[in-house]
C-alpha positions in Angstrom: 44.1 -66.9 -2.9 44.5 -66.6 -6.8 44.5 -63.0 -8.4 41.3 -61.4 -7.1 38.5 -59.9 -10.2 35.5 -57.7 -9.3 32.1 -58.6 -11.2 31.0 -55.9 -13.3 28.9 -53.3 -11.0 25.2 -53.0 -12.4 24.0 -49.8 -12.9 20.8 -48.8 -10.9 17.6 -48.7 -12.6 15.5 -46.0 -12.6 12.6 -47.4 -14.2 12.7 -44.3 -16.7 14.3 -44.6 -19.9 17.3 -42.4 -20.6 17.4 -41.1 -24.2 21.0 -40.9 -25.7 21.7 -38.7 -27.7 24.6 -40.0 -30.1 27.9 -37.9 -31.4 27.1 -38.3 -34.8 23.5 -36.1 -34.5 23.3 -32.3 -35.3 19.9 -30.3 -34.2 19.3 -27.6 -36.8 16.6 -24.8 -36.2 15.3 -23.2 -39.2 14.6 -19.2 -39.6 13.3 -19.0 -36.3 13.0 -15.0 -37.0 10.6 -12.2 -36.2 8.9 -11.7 -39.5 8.0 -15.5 -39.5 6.4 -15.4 -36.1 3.3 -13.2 -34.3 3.4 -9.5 -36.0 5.9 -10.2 -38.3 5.6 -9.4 -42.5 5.3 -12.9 -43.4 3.9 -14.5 -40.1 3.0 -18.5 -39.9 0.5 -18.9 -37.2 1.7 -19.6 -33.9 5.5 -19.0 -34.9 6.8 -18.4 -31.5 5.4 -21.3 -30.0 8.4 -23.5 -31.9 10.7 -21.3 -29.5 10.4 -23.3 -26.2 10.5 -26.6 -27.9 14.1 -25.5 -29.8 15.5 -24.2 -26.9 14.7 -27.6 -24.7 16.2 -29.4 -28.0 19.1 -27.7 -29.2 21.5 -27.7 -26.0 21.1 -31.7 -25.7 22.5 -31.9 -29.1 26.8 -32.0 -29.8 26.6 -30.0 -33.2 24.1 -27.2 -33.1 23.1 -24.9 -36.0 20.5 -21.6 -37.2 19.5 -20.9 -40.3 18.3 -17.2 -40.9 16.7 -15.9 -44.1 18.7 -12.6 -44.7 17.3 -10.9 -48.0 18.5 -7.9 -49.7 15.9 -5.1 -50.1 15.9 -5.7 -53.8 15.4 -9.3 -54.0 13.3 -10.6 -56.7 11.3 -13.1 -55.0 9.5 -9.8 -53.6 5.9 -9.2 -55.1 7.1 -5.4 -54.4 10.0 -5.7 -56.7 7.4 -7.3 -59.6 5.5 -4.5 -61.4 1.7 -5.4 -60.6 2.8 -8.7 -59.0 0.3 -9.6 -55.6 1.9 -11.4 -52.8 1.9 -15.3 -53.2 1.1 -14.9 -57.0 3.6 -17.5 -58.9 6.2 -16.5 -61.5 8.4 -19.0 -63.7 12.3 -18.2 -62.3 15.3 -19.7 -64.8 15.2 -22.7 -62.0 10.9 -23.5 -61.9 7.7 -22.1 -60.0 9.1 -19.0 -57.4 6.2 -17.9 -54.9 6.3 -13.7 -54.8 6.4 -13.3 -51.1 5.5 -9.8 -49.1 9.1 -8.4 -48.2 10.3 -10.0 -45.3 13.6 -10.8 -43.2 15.1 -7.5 -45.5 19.1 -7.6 -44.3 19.5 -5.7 -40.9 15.6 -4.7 -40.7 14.1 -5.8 -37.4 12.3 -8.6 -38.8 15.0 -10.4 -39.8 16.3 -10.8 -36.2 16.3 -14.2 -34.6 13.0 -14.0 -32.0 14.0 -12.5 -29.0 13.8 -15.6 -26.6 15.5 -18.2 -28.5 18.9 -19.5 -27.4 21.3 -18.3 -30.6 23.7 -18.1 -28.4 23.9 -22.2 -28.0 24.4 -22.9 -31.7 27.7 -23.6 -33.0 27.3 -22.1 -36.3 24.8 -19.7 -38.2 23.7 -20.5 -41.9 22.5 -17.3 -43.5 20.7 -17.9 -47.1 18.8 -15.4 -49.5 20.5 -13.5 -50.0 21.7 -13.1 -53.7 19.3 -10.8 -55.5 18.4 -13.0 -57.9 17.7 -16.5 -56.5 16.0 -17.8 -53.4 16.9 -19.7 -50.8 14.5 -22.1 -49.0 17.1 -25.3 -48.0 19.6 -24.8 -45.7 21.3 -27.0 -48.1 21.2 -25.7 -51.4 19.6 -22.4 -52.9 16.7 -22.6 -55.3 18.0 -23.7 -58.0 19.1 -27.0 -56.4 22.9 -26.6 -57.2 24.2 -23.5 -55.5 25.4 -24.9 -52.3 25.4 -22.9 -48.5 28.0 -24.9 -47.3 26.3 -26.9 -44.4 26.6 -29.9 -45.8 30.8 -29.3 -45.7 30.4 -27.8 -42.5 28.6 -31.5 -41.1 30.9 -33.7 -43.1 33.4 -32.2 -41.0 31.9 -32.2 -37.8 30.7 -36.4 -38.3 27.3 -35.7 -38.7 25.4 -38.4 -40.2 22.1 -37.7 -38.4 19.8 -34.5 -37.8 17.1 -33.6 -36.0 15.4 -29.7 -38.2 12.7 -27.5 -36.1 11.7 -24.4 -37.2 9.8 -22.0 -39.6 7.9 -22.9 -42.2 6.8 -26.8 -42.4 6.0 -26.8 -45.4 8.6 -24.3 -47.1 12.0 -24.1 -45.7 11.7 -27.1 -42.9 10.6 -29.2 -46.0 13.1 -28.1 -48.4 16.1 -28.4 -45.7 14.8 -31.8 -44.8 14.7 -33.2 -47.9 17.9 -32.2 -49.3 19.1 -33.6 -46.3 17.8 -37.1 -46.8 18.9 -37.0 -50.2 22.7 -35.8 -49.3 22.5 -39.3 -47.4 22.1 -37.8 -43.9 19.3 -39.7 -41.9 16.6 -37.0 -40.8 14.2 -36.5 -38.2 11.6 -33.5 -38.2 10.4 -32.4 -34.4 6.6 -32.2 -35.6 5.8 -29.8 -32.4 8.5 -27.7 -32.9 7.6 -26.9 -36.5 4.6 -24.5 -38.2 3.5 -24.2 -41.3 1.9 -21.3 -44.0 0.3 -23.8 -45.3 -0.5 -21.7 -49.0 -2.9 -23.7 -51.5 -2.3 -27.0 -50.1 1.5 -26.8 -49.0 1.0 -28.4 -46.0 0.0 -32.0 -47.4 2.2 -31.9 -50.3 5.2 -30.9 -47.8 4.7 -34.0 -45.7 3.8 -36.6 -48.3 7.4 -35.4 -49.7 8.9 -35.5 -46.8 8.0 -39.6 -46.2 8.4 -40.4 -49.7 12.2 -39.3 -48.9 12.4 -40.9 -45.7 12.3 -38.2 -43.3 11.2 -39.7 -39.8 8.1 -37.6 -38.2 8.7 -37.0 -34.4 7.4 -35.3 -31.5 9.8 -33.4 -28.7 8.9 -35.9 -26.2 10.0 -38.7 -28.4 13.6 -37.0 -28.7 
């Protein structure tokens, strides 16, 4: 008989759909710190309940990264450091509009701690931002003022990544900031809707979003993922 071949073996078929989860992809989890969740000094409502939804996320994922908002006691985006100034009252900074937050995730301080049950441990790197006294930081991309990088974007060149999926704290603040710069650096982006929560100040909330698809950012749930 002629040189024997074997027909390609077909795999079994669950019925369930495996979702792949492709080399290229990074899972980033924003601030996910105590003073942003239950008790903290600048708490978003129902904080901690983006905890279980990163943790199921972030292990499935081949490049892994936390942000953490790490401020100096004397940083000027504090309504304490502004003579008179009330918490969430705007100011004009050199760079635009800068929200005078209630001191919060102060370098070292308790509050600035990553919450207690979420994995840090699986991340591959940790971004922190905020913390030069005289700009803020919302993007995990870029400080403030829209120039002054952090270095993740460096940091994902060289790991591949042209895809991310961002959960974290707040929607519409630093999850909306990160996001966008992220679809405007090129990178295709994907924002875990259940794994998010917002502060939702004046509005934010909408605006946030409406941003968010104008810039192409995809809207998913953890399920989806």
């Amino acid at each position: 008989m002629g040189s024997e071949f074997a027909l390609p073996r077909i795999p079994w078929f669950s019925g369930v759909e495996e979702k792949i989860v492709t080399q290229d992809t990074a899972f980033i989890a924003i601030d996910v710190q105590n003073d942003f969740c239950p008790g903290g000094a600048l708490a978003v409502a129902d904080g901690d309940q983006v905890v279980p939804v990163v943790n199921r996320l972030m292990p499935r994922y081949p490049v892994r990264v936390v942000t953490q908002d790490w401020h100096p006691a004397d940083h000027f985006s504090f309504a304490s450091n502004t003579d008179g100034a009330a918490p969430f009252s705007l100011i004009d900074a050199s760079y635009g509009p800068q929200v005078l937050w209630p001191d919060h995730c102060v370098q070292g301080t308790a509050g600035a701690d990553f919450h207690k049950d979420l994995l840090v441990d699986a991340a591959d790197l940790i971004i922190r931002k905020g913390y030069r006294s005289r700009i803020d930081s919302y993007s995990a991309f870029f400080e403030n003022d829209h120039t002054t990088p952090t270095g993740l974007e460096g940091y994902l060149r060289t790991r591949g990544v042209t895809k991310m999926v961002l959960a974290g704290l707040a929607t519409d603040f630093c999850v909306r900031f990160s996001a966008v710069d992220g679809a405007r650096l090129g990178f295709d982006v994907t924002l875990v809707e259940d794994g998010c929560r917002a502060i939702d100040l004046d509005g934010s909330l909408a605006t946030a979003m409406a941003e968010m698809q104008a810039e192409g950012v995809h809207f998913r749930q953890s399920t989806d993922l």
